[in-house]
C-alpha positions in Angstrom: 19.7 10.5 -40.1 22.8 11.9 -41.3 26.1 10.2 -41.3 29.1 11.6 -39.8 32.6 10.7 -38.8 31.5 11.2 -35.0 28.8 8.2 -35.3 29.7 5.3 -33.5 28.5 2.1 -35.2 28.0 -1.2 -34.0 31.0 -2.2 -36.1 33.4 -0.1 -34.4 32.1 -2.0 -30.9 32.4 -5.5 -32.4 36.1 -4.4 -33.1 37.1 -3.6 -29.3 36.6 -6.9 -28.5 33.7 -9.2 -27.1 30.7 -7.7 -26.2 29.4 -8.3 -22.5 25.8 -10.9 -22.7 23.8 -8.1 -21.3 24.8 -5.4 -23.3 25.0 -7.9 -26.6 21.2 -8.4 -25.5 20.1 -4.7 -25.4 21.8 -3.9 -28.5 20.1 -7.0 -30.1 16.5 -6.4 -28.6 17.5 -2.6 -29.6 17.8 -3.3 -33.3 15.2 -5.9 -33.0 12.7 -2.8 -32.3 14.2 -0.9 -35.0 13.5 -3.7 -37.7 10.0 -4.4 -36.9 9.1 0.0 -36.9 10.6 -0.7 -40.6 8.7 -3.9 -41.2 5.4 -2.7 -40.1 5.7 0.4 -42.6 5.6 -2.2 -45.5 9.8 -1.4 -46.1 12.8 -3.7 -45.8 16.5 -2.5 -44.9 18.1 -5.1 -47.6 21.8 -4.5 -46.2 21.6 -4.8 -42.2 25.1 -4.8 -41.4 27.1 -4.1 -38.4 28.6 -0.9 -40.1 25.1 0.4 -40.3 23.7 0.0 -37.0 25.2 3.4 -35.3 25.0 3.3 -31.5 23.1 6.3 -29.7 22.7 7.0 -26.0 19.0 4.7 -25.5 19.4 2.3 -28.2 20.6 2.1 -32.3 19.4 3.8 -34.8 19.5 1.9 -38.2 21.2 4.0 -41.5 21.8 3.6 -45.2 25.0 0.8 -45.8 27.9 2.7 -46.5 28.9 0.2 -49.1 29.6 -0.3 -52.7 25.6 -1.4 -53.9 25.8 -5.1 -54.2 28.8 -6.0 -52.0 28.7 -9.7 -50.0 29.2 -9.0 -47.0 29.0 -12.0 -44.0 25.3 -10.4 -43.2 24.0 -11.1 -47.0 20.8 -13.7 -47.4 21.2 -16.7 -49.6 18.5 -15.6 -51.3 19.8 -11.9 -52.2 22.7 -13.7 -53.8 20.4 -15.5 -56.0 19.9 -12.4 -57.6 15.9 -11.8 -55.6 15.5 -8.7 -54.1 15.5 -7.9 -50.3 12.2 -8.6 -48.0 12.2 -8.4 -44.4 13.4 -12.0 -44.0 16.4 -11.3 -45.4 16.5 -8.3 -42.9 16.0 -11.7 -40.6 18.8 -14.0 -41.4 21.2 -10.4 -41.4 19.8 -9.8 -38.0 20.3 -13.4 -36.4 24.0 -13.8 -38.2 24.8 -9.8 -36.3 23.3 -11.9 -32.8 25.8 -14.5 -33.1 28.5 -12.1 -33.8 28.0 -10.2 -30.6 27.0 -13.0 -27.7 30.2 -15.2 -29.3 32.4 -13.0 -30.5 33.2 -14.5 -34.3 31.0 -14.5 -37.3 28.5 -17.2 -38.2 29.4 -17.4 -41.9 32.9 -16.6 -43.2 35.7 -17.3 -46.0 38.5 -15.9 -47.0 37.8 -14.8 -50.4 34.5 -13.6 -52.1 33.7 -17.0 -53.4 34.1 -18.7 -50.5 32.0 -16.5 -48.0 29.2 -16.7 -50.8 30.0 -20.5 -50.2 29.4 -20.8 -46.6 26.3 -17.8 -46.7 24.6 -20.8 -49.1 25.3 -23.8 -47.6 27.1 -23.8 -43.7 25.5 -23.5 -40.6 26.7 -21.3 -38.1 29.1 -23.1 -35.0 27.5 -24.0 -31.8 27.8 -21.1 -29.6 28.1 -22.6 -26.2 24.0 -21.5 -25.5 20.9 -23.9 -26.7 18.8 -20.8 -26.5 20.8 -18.5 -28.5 21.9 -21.1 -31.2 17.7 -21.7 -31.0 17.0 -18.0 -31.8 20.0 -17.8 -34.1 19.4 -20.5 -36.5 15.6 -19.7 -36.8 17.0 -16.2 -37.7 19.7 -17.5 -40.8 17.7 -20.6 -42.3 19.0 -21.0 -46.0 15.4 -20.7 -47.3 13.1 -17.6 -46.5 10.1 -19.2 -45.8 11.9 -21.5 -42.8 12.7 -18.6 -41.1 10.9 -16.4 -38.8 8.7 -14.6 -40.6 8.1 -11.7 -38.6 10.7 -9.6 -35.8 7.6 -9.8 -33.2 8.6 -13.3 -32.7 11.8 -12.5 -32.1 11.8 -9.7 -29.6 9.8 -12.8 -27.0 12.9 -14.3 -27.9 15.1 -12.3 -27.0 13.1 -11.2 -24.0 13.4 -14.8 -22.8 17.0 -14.6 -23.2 17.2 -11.4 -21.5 15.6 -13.0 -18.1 17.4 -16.0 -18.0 20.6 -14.0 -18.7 19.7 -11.7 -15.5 19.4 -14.7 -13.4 22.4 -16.1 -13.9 24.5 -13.2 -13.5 22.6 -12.5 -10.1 22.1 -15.8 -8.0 20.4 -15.3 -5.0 22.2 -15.4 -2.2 23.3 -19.1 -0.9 22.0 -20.0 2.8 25.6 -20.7 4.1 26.3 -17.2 3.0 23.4 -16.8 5.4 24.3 -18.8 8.0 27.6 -16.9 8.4 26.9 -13.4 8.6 24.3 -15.3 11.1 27.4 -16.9 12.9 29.0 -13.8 13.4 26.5 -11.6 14.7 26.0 -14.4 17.5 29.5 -14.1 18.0 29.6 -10.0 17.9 27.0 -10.3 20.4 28.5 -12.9 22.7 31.6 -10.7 23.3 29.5 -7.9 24.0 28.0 -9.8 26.6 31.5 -11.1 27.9 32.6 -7.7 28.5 29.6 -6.6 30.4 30.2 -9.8 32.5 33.9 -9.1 33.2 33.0 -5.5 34.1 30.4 -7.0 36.7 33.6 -9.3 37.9 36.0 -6.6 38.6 33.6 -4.4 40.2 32.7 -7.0 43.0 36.2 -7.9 43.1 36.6 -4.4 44.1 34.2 -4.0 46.3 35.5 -7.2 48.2 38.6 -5.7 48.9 37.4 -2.6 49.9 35.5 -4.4 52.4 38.7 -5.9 53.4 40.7 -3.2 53.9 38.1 -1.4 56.0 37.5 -4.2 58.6 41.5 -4.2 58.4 41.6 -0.5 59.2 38.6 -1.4 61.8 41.0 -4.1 63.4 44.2 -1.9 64.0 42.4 0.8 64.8 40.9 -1.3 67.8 44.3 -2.8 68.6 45.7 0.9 68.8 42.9 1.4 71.1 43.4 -1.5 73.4 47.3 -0.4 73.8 46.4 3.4 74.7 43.3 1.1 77.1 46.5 -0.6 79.4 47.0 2.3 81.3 43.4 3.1 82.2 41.3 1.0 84.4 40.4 -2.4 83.4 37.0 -1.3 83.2 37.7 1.6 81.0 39.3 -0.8 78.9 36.8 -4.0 78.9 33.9 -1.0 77.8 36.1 0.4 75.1 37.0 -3.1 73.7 33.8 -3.8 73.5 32.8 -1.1 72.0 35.0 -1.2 69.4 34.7 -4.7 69.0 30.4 -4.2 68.5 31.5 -1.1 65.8 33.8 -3.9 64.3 31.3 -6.4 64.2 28.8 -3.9 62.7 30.7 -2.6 59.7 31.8 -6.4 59.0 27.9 -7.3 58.6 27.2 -4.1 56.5 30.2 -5.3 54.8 28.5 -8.5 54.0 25.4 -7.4 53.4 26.6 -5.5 50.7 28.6 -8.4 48.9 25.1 -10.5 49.5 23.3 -8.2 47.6 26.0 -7.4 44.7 25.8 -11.3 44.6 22.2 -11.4 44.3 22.7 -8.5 41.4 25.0 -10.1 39.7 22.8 -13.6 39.8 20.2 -11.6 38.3 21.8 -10.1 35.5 23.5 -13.6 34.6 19.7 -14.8 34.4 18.5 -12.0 31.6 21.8 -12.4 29.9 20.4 -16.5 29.5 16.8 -15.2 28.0 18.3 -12.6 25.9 20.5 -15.1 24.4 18.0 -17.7 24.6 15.4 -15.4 22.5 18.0 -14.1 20.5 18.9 -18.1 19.4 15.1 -17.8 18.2 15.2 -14.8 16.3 18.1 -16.3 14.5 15.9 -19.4 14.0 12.9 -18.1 12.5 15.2 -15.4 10.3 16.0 -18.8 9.1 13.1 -19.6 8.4 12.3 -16.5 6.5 15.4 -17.2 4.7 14.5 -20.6 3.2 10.9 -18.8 3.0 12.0 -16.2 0.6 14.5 -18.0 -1.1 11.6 -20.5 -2.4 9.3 -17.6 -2.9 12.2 -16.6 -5.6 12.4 -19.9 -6.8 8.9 -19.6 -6.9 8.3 -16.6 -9.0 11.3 -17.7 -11.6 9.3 -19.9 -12.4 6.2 -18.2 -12.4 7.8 -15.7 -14.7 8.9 -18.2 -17.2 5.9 -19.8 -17.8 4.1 -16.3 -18.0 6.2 -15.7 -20.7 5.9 -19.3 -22.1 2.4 -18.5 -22.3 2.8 -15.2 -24.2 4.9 -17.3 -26.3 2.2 -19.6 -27.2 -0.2 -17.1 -28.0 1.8 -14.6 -29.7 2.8 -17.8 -31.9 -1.1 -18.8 -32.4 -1.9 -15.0 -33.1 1.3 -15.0 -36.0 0.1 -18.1 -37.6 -3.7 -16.8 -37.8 -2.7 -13.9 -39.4 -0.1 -15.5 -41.6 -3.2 -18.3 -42.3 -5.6 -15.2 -43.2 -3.2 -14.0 -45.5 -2.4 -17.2 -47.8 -6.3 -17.5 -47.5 
C-alpha cells in the first residue's frame, strides 16, 4: 500500500483524545488480525507503531514506519535495543504497549529523553490501567524477555474477544425489573382512567335520563291540572272520567318511566361487573408478564454465563493446541 498525505493513521486518532473501549477494541482485534496474516507468512513487522497502523473504512491496514531506520520509539522491544533483530514477539510487546495506549489513554513506557525511554522500555512495567483483564492481556503482550511473552497473536485475538464481550455487557445492562415494574405501573394506571371515563359517561347518561323522566311526569301532572280546571265547568261526571283518565295515563308513563331507570340500572350493574373481570384478568396478565420478566432476565443471566465459559473452553484448548505445536517444535 502506498502512503499518502490523505491516510489517516492510528496516530493521528490517539492525538484527538481518548479512544472510546469499543472502538479501542476493534482497532486492537483489527491490527491483531493484521499481525498474525504477517506472522503466518514466516515475516515480522519489526517497527509496529501507532504512525504505521493507517485506519481504513473495515479495519487497519499495517505499512512501512515512516521513520528514520533505528529510531526508539515508546513501541520498541527490549530486545531490539539489545542490538537482535525483530521477530514476531517483538511485533508482540509493540502491539500490547499500542493496547494500553488506546483503552487508557497514556503510554505504557515513557521518558523524556532518548536514554530514559530506552530506560523504562528495559526495565518498568506499564501503570495499572484501572481493568484486571486488560493489564492481564497487556503485560503478557510487553514482558521484558521474548520467550515470557505470548508467543503467537492467535492467543491473543481469544483475548481480546473475551474483552470484547464483557465490554458489550457492561455498556448494555439488561433492563432492571423496577424499570419494569413502572412502565407496568403506568399502563394499569392508563387503563384505569380509561375505565373511569367510560364509568362517568354511564353516570351522566342515567342522570339524564332521570331527569327526563322527571320533567315528563311534571309535564304529565300540569297537563292534568290544566285539565281538571277546564273539567269545573262540565258535569261532575265528565270530570271524575277525565281525571281518571288522565290520572291512569299519568300513572302509566310514571311506570314506563321506571321501568326504564330499572333497566339502565341493571345495564349499568352489568357493565360495573365486566369492568371487575377485565381488571381482574388484566392484574394477571401483568403478573405472569412478571413472571416472564424474571424468566428472561435469568435466561440472560443464564447464557452470559454460558457464553463465557464457551469461550473459557476455547481458551483452554486453543492454549493446549499452542503448546503442542510449540512442544513439536523444540522436539
Amino acid at each position: 500500500m502506498s502512503t499518502t498525505i490523505e491516510q489517516r493513521t492510528l496516530a493521528l486518532r490517539m492525538a484527538e483524545g481518548k479512544i472510546p473501549v469499543s472502538e479501542a477494541l476493534h482497532y486492537a482485534m483489527s491490527l491483531a488480525e493484521a499481525l498474525r496474516k504477517l506472522h503466518d507468512a514466516g515475516k515480522a513487522h519489526g517497527v509496529v507503531t501507532p504512525s504505521s497502523v493507517v485506519l481504513s473504512g473495515t479495519g487497519v491496514e499495517l505499512i512501512p514506519s515512516l521513520g528514520p531506520l533505528g529510531t526508539v520509539t515508546p513501541y520498541t522491544a527490549p530486545e531490539v535495543l539489545q542490538g537482535e533483530t525483530a521477530d514476531s514477539r517483538s511485533d508482540i510487546f509493540s502491539f500490547g504497549a499500542i493496547v494500553f495506549e488506546m483503552l487508557t489513554g497514556r503510554r505504557a513506557f515513557d521518558g523524556e529523553n532518548q536514554s530514559e525511554l530506552k530506560t523504562a522500555l528495559c526495565n518498568a512495567v506499564p501503570p495499572p490501567s484501572g481493568s484486571p483483564s486488560v493489564d492481564r492481556v497487556v503485560t503478557a503482550c510487553v514482558a521484558k524477555a521474548p520467550s515470557a511473552r505470548w508467543q503467537r497473536m492467535q492467543k491473543i485475538i481469544l483475548e481480546l474477544k473475551l474483552l470484547t464481550v464483557a465490554a458489550r455487557r457492561a455498556e448494555t445492562p439488561p433492563p432492571t425489573r423496577g424499570a419494569a415494574e413502572s412502565a407496568l405501573r403506568a399502563e394499569i394506571q392508563q387503563t384505569e382512567a380509561r375505565l373511569s371515563a367510560r364509568l362517568a359517561n354511564y353516570e351522566k347518561t342515567i342522570a339524564a335520563v332521570a331527569q327526563q323522566l322527571g320533567e315528563t311526569v311534571e309535564a304529565a301532572n300540569q297537563r292534568h291540572s290544566a285539565q281538571v280546571q277546564e273539567a269545573l265547568g262540565s258535569t261532575k261526571l265528565e270530570l271524575a272520567a277525565q281525571a281518571a283518565e288522565t290520572a291512569a295515563a299519568v300513572n302509566q308513563r310514571a311506570t314506563a318511566g321506571e321501568q326504564n331507570v330499572e333497566e339502565i340500572r341493571k345495564h349499568f350493574a352489568t357493565l360495573q361487573a365486566n369492568v371487575a373481570g377485565d381488571l381482574h384478568d388484566f392484574e394477571k396478565t401483568l403478573k405472569m408478564q412478571g413472571v416472564a420478566i424474571d424468566s428472561a432476565r435469568t435466561a440472560m443471566a443464564q447464557t452470559d454465563d454460558l457464553v463465557e465459559r464457551v469461550v473459557e473452553a476455547l481458551e483452554l484448548l486453543q492454549s493446549s493446541m499452542i503448546d503442542q505445536h510449540e512442544n513439536a517444535g523444540v522436539n
